[in-house]
Every structure is written in C-alpha cells, then in structure tokens.
C-alpha positions as CSV (number, residue, x, y, z in Angstrom):
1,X,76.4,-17.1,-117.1
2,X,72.9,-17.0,-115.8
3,X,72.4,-15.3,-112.4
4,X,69.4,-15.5,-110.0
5,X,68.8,-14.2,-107.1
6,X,66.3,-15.2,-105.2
7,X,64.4,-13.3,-101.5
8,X,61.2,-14.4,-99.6
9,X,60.0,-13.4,-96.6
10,X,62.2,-14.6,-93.5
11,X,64.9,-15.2,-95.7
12,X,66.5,-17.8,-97.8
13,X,68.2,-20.9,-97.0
14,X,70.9,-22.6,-98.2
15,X,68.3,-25.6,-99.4
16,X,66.2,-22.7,-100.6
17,X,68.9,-22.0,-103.7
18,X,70.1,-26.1,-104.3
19,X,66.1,-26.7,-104.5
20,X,65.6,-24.1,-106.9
21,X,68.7,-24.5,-108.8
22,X,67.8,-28.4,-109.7
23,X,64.5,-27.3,-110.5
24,X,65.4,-24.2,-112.8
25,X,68.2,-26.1,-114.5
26,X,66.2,-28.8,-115.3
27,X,63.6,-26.4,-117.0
28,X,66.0,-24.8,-118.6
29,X,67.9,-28.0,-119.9
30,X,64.3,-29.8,-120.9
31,X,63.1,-26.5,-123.1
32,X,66.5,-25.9,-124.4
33,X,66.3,-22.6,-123.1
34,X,70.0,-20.9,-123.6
35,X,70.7,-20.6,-126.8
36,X,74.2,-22.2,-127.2
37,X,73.1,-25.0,-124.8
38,X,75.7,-24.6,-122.0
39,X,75.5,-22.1,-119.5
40,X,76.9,-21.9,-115.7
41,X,73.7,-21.2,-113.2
42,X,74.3,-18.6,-110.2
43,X,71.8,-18.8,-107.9
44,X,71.9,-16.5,-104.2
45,X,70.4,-14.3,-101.9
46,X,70.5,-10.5,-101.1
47,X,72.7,-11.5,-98.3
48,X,72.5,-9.9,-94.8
49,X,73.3,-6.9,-95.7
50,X,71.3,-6.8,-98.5
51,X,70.9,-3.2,-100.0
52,X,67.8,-1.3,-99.6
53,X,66.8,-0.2,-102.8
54,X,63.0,0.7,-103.1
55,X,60.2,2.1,-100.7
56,X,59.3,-1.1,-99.8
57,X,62.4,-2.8,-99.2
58,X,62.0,0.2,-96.1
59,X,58.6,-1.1,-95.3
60,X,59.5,-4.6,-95.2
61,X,62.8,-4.1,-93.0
62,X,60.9,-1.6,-90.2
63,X,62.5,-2.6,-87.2
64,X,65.7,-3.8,-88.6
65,X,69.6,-1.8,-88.2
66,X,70.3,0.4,-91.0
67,X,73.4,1.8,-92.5
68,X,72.9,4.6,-94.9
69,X,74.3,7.7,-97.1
70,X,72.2,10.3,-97.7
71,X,73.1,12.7,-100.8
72,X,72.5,15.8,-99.0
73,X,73.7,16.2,-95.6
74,X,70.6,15.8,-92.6
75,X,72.0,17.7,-89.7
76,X,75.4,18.2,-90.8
77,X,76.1,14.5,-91.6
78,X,75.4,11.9,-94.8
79,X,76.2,9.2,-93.1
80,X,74.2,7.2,-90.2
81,X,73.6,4.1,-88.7
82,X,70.4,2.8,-86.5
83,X,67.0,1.2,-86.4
84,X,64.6,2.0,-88.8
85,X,61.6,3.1,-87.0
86,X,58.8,3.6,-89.4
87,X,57.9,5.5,-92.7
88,X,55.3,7.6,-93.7
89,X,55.0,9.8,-96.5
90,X,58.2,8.9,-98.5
91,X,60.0,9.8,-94.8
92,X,61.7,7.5,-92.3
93,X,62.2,7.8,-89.0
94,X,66.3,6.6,-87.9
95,X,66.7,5.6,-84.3
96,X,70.2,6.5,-84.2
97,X,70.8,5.5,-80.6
98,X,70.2,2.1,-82.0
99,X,73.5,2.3,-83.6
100,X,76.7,0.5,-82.2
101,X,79.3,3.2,-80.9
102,X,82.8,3.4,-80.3
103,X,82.4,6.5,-77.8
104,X,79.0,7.7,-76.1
105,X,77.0,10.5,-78.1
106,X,76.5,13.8,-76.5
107,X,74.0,14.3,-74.0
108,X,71.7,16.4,-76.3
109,X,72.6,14.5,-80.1
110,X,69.6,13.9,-81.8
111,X,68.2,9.9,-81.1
112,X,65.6,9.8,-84.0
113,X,66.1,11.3,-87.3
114,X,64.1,11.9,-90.1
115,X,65.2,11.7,-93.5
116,X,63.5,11.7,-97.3
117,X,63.3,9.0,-99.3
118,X,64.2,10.6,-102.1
119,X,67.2,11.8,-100.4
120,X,69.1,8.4,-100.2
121,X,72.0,7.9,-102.1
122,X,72.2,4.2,-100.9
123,X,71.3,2.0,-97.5
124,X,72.1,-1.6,-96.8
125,X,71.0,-3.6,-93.9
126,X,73.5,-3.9,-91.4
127,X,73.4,-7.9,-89.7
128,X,72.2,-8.5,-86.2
129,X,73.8,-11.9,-85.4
C-alpha cells in the first residue's frame, strides 16, 4: 500500500485527490516504480480536524478553533478548547471564550491563555461547519 496525503492552502477537494491519484498512478505504472508491480494507492487529506503538528501548522491556522493537550498543566488544566489568536515567540495566545460550552464560565475565568509551544503534547483543529 502506498499512501499520500496531500494539503494546500484552502484545502483539498474531493477532485483534488481523483486528479492526483490518475496522475501519480500513471507515473508510477509508466516508470515501473513499485517494485513487485502491484500496489493499492491511498490518496487523502488531513481532514478537518487535521492535527497540528509543527510551528507553522500554528501560523497557518491563526484564527481557526483549537482543541488541545498540553503536557504540563497551564492554570490548573491540560486540556482547552478556543481560537487561536496569534503566536509569537514559540507562544500562542488561546481565546478560550471562543470555545463551545455546556455551562457559562465564571465571571472572572481567564478568556485568553498563553501557552508554549514546546509545551504541547498534541492539538487538532476542531471543524467550524
């Protein structure tokens, strides 16, 4: 099995992965490329809630809803959901009253959080449909 995944700016379509998945299998089918001959071709997206994995997946996604878990606790917690607001620094500012809530926060939680980069055990982006 081959897999490819495939990510552009504003996304990928489903026409985006048939177009490239002719196109790459022909290549591969014209060079004899897999050694063996046959192979199956996988060919997606991240997805919607794609994971954030680098610095600049954060840079790209400013503005978007985040769900994260930190590996040490910020203020008590590990996890949080809201918007990311910006990053500077290898730090990230959460807008956490951009978050979807069962009950209504206290009147004094903390709206905007900052948290390290290097602090994040793992993030994905969490679909605005």
């Amino acid at each position: 099995m081959l897999r490819v995944c495939l990510d552009k700016p504003g996304g990928v379509t489903h026409e985006d992965c048939a177009s490239f998945s002719r196109e790459f299998g022909t290549i591969l089918d014209v060079e004899d490329a897999v050694n063996g001959g046959s192979y199956v071709l996988e060919v997606s997206s991240p997805g919607l809630d794609r994971k954030l994995t680098c610095l600049a997946d954060y840079e790209r996604f400013v503005g978007s809803r985040v769900k994260l878990t930190t590996r040490e606790p910020v203020g008590g917690n590990r996890h949080f959901e809201g918007r990311l607001e910006s990053i500077r620094d290898g730090r990230f500012t959460l807008d956490l009253s951009a978050a979807r809530r069962k009950h209504r926060p206290a009147a004094k939680a903390q709206q905007k959080l900052e948290i390290e980069f290097a602090n994040v055990e793992k993030a994905n982006l969490v679909p605005e449909i």
